[in-house]
KOLVO-512561 format. One record per residue (C-alpha): y, z, x. Coordinates in Angstrom, 1 decimal, m for minus. Example, Ala and Ser with C-alpha at 12.3 -4.5 7.8 and 13.67 -1.06 7.14 Angstrom:
BEGIN
R      Y      Z      X
R   m4.5    7.8   12.3
R   m1.1    7.1   13.7
***
This chain:
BEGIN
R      Y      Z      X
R  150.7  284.9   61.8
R  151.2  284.4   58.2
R  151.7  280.8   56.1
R  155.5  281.0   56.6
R  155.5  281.4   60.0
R  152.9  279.0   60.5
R  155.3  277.0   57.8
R  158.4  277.5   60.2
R  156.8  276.5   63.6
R  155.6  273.0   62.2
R  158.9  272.4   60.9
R  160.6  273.5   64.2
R  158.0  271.6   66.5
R  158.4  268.4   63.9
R  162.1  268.2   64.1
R  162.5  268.2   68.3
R  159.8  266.5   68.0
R  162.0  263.8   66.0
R  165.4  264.4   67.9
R  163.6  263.9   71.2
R  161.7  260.5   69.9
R  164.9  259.3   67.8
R  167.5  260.2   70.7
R  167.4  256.5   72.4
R  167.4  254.9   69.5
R  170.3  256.8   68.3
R  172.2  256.7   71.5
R  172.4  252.8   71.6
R  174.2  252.6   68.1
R  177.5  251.2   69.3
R  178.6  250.3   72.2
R  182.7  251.3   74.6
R  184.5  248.9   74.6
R  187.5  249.0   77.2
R  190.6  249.0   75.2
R  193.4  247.9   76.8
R  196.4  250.2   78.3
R  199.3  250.9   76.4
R  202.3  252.5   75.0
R  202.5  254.0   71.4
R  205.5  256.7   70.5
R  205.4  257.8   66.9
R  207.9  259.4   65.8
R  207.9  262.1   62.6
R  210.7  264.7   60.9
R  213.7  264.9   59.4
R  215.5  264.2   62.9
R  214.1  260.8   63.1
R  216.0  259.5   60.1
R  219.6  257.9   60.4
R  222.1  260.4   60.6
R  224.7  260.9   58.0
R  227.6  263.5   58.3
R  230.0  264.5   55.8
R  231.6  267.7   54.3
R  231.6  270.1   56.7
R  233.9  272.5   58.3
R  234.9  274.0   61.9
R  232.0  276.9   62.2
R  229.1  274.8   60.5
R  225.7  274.2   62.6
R  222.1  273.4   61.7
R  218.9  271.6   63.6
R  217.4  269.1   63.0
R  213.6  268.8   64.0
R  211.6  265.6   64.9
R  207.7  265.3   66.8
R  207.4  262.9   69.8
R  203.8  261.5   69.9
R  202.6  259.5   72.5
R  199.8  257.6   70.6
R  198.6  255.4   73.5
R  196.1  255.4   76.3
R  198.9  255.7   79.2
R  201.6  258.4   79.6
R  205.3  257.9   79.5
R  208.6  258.6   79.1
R  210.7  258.3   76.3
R  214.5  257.4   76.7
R  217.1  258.0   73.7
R  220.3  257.2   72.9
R  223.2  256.4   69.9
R  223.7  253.9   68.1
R  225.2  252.2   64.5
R  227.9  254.7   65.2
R  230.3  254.6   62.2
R  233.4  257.4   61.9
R  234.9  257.2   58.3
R  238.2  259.0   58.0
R  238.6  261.4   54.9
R  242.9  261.3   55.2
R  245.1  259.1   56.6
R  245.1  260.6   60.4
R  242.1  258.7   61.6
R  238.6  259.4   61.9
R  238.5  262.5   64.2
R  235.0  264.4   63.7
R  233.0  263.1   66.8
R  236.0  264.6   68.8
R  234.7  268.1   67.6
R  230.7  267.3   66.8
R  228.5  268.8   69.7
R  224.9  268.2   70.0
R  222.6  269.8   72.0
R  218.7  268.6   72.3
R  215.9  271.1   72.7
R  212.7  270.3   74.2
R  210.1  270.6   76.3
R  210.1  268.2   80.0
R  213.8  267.4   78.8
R  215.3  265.7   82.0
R  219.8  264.8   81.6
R  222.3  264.9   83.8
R  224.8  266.0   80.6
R  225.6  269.9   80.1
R  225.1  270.9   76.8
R  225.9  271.4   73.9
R  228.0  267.5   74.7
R  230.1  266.3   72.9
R  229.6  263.0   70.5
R  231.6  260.8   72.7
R  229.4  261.8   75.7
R  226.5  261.1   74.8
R  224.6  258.0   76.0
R  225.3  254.7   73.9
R  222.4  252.0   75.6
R  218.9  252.5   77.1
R  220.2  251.2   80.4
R  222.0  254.7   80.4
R  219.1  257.3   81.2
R  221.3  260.1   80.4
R  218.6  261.6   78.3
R  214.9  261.4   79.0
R  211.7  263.2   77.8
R  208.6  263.0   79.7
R  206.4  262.7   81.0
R  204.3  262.6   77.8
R  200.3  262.4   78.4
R  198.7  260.4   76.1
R  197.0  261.4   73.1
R  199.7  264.4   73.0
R  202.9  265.3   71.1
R  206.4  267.6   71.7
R  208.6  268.5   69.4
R  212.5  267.5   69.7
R  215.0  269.7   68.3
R  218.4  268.4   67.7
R  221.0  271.2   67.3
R  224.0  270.4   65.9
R  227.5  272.3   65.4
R  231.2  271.5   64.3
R  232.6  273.4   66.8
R  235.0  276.1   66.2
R  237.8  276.0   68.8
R  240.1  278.8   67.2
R  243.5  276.3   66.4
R  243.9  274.0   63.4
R  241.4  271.4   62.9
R  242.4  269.8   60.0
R  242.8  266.6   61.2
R  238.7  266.1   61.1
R  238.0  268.0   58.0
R  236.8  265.9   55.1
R  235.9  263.0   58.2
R  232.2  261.4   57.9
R  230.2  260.2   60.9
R  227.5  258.5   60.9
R  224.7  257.1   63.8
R  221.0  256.2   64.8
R  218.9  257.8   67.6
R  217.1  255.8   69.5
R  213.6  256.5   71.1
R  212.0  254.2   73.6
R  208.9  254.9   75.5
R  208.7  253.5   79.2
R  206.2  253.9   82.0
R  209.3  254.8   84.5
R  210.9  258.4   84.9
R  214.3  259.1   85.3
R  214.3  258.8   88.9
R  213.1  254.9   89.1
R  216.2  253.2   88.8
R  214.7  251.0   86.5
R  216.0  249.8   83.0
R  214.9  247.6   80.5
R  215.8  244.5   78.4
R  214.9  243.8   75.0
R  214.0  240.5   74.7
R  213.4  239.1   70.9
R  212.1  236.2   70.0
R  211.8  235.3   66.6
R  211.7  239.0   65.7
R  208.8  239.6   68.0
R  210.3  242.1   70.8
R  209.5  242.6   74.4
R  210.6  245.0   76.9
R  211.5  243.6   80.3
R  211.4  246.3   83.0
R  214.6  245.3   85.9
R  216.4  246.7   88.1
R  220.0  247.7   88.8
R  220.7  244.1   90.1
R  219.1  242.5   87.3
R  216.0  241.2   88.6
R  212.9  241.4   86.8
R  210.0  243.9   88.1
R  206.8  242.0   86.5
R  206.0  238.4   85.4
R  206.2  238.2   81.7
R  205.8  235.7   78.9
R  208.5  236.9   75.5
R  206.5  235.1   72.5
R  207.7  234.9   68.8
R  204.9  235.2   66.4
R  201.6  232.2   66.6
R  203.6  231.7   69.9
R  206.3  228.8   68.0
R  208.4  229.8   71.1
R  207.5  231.3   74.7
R  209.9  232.2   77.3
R  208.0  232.8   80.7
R  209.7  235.2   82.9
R  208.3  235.0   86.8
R  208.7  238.4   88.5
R  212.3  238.1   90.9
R  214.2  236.2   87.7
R  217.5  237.6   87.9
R  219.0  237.9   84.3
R  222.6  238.6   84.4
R  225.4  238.5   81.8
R  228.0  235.9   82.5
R  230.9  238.6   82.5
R  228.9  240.6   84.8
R  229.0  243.4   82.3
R  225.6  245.4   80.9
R  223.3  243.6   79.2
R  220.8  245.1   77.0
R  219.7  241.9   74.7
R  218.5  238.4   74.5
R  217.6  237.2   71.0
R  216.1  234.1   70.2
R  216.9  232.7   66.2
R  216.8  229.8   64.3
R  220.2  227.9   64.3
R  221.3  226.2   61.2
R  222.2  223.0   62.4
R  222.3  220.2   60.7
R  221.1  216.1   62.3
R  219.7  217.6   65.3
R  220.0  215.2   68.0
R  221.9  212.9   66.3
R  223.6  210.6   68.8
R  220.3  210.2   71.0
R  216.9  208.0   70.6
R  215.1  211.1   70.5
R  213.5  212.0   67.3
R  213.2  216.2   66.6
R  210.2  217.6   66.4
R  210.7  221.4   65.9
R  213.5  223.6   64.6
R  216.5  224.3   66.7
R  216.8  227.5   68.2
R  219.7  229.6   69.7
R  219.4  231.6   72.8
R  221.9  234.4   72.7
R  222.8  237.6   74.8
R  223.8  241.1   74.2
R  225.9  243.8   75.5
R  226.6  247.3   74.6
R  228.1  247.8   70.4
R  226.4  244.1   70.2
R  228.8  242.2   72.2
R  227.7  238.7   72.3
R  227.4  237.3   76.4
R  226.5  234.1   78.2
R  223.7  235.0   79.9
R  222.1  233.1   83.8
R  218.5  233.0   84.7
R  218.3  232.7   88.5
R  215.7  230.7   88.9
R  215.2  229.1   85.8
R  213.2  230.7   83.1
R  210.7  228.1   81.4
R  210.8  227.4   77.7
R  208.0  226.3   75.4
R  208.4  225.4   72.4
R  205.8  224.0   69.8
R  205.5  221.3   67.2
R  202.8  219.8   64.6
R  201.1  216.7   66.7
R  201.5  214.6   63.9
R  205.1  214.3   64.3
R  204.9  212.6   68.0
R  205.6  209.7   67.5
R  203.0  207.1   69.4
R  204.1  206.8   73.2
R  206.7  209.0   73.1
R  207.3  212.0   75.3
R  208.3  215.5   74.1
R  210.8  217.2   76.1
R  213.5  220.1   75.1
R  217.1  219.3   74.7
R  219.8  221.4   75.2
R  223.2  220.9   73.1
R  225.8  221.4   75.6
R  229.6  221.2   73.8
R  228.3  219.5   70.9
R  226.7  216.9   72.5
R  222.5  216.6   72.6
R  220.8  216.2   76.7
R  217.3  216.1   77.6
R  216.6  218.4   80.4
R  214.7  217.3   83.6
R  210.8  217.8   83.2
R  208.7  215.5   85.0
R  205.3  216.0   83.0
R  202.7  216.6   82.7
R  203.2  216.3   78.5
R  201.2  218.1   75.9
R  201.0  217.0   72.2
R  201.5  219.9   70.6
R  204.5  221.5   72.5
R  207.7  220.7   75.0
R  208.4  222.6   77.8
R  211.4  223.1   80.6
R  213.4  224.9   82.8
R  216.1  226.1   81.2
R  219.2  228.0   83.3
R  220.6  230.6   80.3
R  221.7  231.1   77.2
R  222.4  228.1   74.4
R  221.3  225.8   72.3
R  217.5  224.2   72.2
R  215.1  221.8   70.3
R  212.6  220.0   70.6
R  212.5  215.8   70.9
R  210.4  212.8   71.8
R  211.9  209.7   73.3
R  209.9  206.2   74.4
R  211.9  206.0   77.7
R  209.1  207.3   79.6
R  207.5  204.4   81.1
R  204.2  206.4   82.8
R  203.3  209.4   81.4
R  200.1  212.1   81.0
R  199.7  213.1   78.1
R  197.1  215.2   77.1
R  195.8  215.4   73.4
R  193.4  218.2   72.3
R  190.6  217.7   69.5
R  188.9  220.5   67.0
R  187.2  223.7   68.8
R  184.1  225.0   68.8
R  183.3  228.3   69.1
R  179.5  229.9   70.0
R  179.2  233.2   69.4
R  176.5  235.7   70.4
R  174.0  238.4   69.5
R  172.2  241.2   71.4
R  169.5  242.8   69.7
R  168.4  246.4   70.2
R  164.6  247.3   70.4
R  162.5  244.2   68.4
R  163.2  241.2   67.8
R  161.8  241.0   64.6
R  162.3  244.7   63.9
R  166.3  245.4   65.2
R  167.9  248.7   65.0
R  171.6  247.1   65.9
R  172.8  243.6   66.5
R  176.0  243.0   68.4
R  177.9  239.9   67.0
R  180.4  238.2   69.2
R  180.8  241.0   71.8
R  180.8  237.8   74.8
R  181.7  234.4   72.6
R  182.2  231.0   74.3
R  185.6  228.7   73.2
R  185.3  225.2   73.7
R  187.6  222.2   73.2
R  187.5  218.1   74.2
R  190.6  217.3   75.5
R  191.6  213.3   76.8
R  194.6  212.1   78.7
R  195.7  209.6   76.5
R  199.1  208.9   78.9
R  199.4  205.8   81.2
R  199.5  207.9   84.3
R  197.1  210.7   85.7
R  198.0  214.6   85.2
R  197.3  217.9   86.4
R  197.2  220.2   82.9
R  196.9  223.3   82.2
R  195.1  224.9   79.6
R  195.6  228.4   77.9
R  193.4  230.0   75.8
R  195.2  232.5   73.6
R  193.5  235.4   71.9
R  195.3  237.6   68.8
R  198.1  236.4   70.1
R  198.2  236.9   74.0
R  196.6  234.4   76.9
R  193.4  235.5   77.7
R  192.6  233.0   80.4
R  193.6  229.3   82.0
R  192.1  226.5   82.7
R  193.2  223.9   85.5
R  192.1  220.4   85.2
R  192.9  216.7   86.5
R  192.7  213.8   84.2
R  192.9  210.2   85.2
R  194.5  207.8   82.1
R  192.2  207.6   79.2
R  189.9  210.0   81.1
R  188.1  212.9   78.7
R  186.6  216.0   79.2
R  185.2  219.5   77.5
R  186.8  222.8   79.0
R  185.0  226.2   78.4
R  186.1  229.6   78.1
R  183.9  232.7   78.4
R  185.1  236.0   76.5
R  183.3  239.2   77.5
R  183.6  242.7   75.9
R  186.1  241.5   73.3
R  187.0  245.0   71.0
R  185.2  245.4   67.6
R  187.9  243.6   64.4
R  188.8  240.2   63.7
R  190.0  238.0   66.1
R  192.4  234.7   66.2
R  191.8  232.0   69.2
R  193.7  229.0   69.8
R  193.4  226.1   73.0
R  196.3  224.2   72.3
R  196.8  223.1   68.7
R  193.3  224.1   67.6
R  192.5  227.6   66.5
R  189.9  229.8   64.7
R  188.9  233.1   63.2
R  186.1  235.3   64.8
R  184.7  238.9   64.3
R  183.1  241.1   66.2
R  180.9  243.6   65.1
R  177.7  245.8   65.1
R  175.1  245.2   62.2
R  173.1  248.3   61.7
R  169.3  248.5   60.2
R  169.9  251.8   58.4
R  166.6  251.3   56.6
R  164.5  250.7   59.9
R  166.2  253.5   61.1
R  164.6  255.4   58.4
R  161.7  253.8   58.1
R  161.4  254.9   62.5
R  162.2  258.4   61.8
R  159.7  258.7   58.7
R  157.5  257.7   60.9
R  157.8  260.3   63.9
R  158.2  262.9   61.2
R  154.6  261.7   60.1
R  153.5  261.3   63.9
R  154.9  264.9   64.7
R  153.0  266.6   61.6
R  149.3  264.9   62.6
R  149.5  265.8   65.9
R  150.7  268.8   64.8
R  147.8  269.3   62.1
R  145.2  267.6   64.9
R  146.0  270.5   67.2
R  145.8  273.4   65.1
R  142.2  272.3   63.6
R  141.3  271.8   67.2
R  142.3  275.1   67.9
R  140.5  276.7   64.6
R  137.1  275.3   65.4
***
């Protein structure tokens, strides 16, 4: 052989050498963490935009293109349909144009029980009407949605919707149902935070739920079997919950506010506002700074009920950082404290503590990677500081959502430390809360990129004298 070859096979054998020593180390870099399921559609192109028609004449057509990407971990199906519609007239013989606009959508797994092209007026106007579905759409996967669009010709005079404008919105809403499951859904917002509610043709709810507005100022907790109906029996496709300017809150009572008010309304189709019933009731929480209980005093939720201010029935336990009840529907709601409660639990939460974690990968004192806060522990001390004994309930709330629960039974003036365990908690930064005490967490890898190095140099260096030790024994 000649020096090059010679040259080439040492660097061959040297680097799998290296790949096969440095594989395992390599290999344990970072670990999966299981993310959880959900729903993403993004939406791209010009056909995603608010429409806006104006200036056109009998004969005119286009398209309009838009991409459906299902961006989540689960497939689904993505319902659509009109709204903001607004017809401007360009005479004085009304506003005419969506009598003579057709659209017709193009797309693949396109699933409607309309015949195209359809005209305006046909078209679906609420996501309880499933006229016009796409899907299912796998995850990680896109289809493109072309809207084709024409002022259609029909050979007499038209004139009265020349020079007319019409404008509208398209909707798109991923679901996990099809067409065929007879199930709609109900936005619920709270504070501007929006959940979808999955029920059925009579109303009833198909999952438990909780509808949170954002650091969870006010929950709605839905049990699975609620029936939410509008009073008028007619669709229903909203519930929004919003602060209500109201001036001296509970005036007229001994109660003393504690929170904002808030106003529970309802919904219906072109935003038709409804009376709404929950069948059962539908528990409201609402939260408040501790230091505005005032000492011995129970919080509760009142309801203002034709302009005058009622507790509603809760029988306890009490927490000190939020009110809860049973509430029946739609209206008006606060929170309060009163001193008619002559025995009471009340529990009362102190600072948290959090213990975090690290797992080290190869040495001790020589680590490739350290895992921070991958399993964390979240502690608080908690006391019943009512004059009567409780059953509480804890929740530990991470980014946002509850995480876990904690059942526990305190005798008056009796104290104790509840502990959560977190396990496989997804690489960012993180926000945990036990009743009014939070913190801030992170979880993350730390890499020793110069060990790493330092490792490999050294197989490289291992690899070439074994290498040089066998070829001089193989000379002599």
């Amino acid at each position: 052989m000649t020096g090059s070859m010679f040259s080439t096979a040492r660097s061959l054998m040297a680097l799998v050498l290296v790949v096969s020593m440095l594989a395992p180390l390599l290999a344990m870099s970072v670990p999966v963490s299981a993310e959880p399921e959900v729903m993403d559609l993004v939406i791209g192109g010009s056909g995603s935009e608010p429409w806006a028609i104006s200036n056109i004449a009998p004969g005119d057509n286009g398209t309009e293109v838009l991409e459906l990407r299902n961006a989540g971990s689960i497939d689904g199906y993505v319902t659509i349909w009109f709204s903001d519609i607004v017809g401007t007239d360009g005479g004085t013989d009304g506003a005419n144009l969506s009598d003579h606009f057709l659209l017709t959508p193009l797309s693949e797994g396109l699933h409607s029980d309309l015949g195209f092209p359809a005209t305006f007026d046909s078209l679906p106007r609420s996501v309880l009407d499933r006229a016009i579905v796409i899907g299912p759409l796998a995850a990680g996967t896109s289809v493109d949605l072309t809207w084709a669009w024409e002022f259609f010709d029909n050979g007499v005079q038209q004139n009265d919707a020349q020079g007319d404008g019409l404008s509208f919105t398209i909707n798109y809403l991923m679901t996990a149902t099809g067409p065929g499951d007879h199930a709609s859904w109900l936005a619920i917002d709270v504070l501007g935070e929006v959940t979808m509610v999955a029920i059925n043709s009579t109303g009833h709810v198909q999952a438990p739920c909780q509808a949170a507005g954002p650091n969870r100022t006010v929950v709605l907790d839905i049990p699975a079997g609620t029936q939410i109906v509008a009073e008028d029996g007619g669709p229903l496709l909203r519930l929004v919950l919003s602060e209500a300017d109201i001036e001296n809150a509970l005036q007229g009572t001994n109660a003393t506010a504690l929170s904002e008010t808030f106003v529970l309304e309802g919904f219906g189709e072109n935003g038709a506002a409804k009376g709404v019933v929950f069948s059962p009731c539908v528990r409201i929480s609402i939260a408040f700074d501790p230091a505005l209980l005032p000492e011995g005093n129970a919080p509760g939720v009142y309801q203002q009920l034709d302009g005058e201010w009622g507790r509603l029935n809760d029988g306890g336990p009490y927490y000190e950082w939020f009110a809860q009840a049973c509430i029946g529907g739609t209206g008006v709601y606060i929170a309060g404290a009163c001193d008619d409660h002559e025995g009471m639990a009340l529990l009362r939460s102190s600072v948290l503590v959090f213990e975090g974690s690290e797992r080290v990968f190869w040495l001790e004192v020589l680590p490739l990677f350290i895992e921070h806060n991958f399993k964390v522990s979240v502690s608080v001390d908690v006391v019943n500081v009512g004059n009567a004994p409780g059953n509480f309930t804890l929740e530990l709330v991470l980014d946002g959502e509850v995480a876990n629960t904690a059942e526990l039974y305190l005798a008056p003036g009796q104290s104790d430390r509840v502990t959560f365990h977190l396990d496989n908690i997804p690489q960012g930064d993180h926000q945990v809360s036990i009743g009014d005490a939070d913190g801030r967490f992170r979880t993350y890898t730390w890499t020793n990129w110069p060990m790493i190095w330092a490792v490999a140099a050294v197989c490289v260096l291992a690899a070439l004298v074994a290498y040089g030790l066998k070829r001089g024994r193989g000379s002599g």
